[in-house]
C-alpha angles and dihedrals in degrees: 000000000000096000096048088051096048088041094051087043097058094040082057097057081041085055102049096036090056095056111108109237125205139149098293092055121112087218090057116094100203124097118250117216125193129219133198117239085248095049085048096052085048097055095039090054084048094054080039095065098033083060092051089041089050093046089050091045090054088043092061096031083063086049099048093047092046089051080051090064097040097056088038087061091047091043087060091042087053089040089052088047091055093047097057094044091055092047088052094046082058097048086052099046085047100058094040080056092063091040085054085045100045093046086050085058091038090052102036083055088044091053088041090061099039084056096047088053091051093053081044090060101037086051101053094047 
């Protein structure tokens, strides 16, 4: 008797746990909705044209973030160029800086000499 009672209880549980359970069981504890075919139709165009909409959005999300690349790497051209044009203004200014510095020399000897020829002359007269 035992084993016919714990038999038919396990084929009970077997029973019970095979059973396939959705929304229209009475054992699921979520709620079940109906809809109407047209209902349906609406909701599915609807999911229709999100899914187009999300599609374009990613298209020109993949656009704009290729034209973002495009104008980082001619920000850094422009950034090199820059660069390069600045090195070379100092090199300039550099070098006008010896030429100033040179004809200062070159006219502070000139007006010593000029001096020294005056008191030359002043002397000798």
């Amino acid at each position: 008797m035992k084993r016919c009672a714990a038999a038919f209880c396990l084929f009970f549980l077997l029973f019970f746990w095979a059973l396939p359970v959705d929304g229209a069981s009475p054992f699921s504890s979520e709620k079940t909705y109906r809809i109407t075919e047209t209902e349906l139709s609406r909701l599915e165009s609807d999911l229709d044209r999100a899914l187009l909409e999300n599609r374009k959005q990613k298209e020109q999300s993949e656009r704009l973030r290729k034209q973002l690349k495009t104008l980082e790497s001619q920000s850094e051209e422009r950034k090199k160029a820059l660069e390069m044009v600045r090195k070379s203004f100092e090199e300039y200014a550099e070098e006008e800086r010896k030429k100033q510095k040179s004809l200062r020399r070159e006219r502070n000897a000139a007006i010593g000499l000029v001096g020294l020829l005056a008191v030359a002359l002043v002397a000798r007269a």
